[in-house]
C-alpha positions as CSV (number, residue, x, y, z in Angstrom):
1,X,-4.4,5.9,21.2
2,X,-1.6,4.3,22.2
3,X,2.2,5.1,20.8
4,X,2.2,2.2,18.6
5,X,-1.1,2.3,17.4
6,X,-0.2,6.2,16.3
7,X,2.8,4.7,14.4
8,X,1.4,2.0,12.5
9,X,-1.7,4.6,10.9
10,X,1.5,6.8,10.0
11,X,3.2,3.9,8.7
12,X,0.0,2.8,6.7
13,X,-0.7,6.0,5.5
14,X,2.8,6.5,4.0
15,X,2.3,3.2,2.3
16,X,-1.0,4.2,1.1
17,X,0.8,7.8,-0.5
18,X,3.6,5.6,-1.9
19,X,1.4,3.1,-3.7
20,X,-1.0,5.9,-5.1
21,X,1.1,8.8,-5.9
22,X,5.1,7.3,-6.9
23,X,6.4,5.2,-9.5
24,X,5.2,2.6,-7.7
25,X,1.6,3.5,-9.4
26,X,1.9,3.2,-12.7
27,X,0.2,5.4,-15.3
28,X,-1.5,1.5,-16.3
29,X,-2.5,1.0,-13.2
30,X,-4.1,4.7,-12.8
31,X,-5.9,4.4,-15.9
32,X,-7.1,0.9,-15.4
33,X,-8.5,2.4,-11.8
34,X,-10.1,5.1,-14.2
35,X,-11.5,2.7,-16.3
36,X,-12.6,-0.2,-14.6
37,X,-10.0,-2.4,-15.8
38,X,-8.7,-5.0,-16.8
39,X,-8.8,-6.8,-13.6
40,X,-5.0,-8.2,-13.6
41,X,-3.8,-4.7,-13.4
42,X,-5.6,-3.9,-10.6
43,X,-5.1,-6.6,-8.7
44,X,-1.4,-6.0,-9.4
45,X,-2.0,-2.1,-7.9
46,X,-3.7,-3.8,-4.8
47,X,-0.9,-6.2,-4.5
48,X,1.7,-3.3,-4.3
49,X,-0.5,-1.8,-1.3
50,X,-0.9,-5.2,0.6
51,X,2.7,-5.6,0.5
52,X,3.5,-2.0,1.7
53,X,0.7,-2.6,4.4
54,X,2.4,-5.7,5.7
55,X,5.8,-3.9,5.5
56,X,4.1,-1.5,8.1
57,X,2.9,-3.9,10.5
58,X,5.9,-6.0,10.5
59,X,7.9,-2.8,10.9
60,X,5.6,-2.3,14.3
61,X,5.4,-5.7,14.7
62,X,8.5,-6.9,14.3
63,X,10.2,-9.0,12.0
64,X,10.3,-12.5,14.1
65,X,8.5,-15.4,13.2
């Protein structure tokens, strides 16, 4: 695996703890997860993890355009 490739899965796992286990997850969003809902609040919980995975990748990437 190559150096970058190495950095980016750390980069998306630390994304992945942040969104799950810091104020970033709220206890609404946890207990919508628990409970199958509603929807909007998961979708907000998923939103928080795409944005920290695209943080990652443009971190590796880099940020031009």
């Amino acid at each position: 695996m190559s150096t970058e490739a190495t950095v980016l899965l750390t980069f998306l796992l630390v994304g992945h703890f942040l969104g799950d286990v810091t104020p970033l997850a709220t206890t609404r969003m946890q207990k919508a997860k628990a409970d199958g809902g509603p929807m909007w609040v998961i979708a907000t919980h998923a939103a928080v993890h795409g944005i920290l995975s695209g943080l990652a990748v443009a971190l590796v990437a880099g940020f031009s355009l």
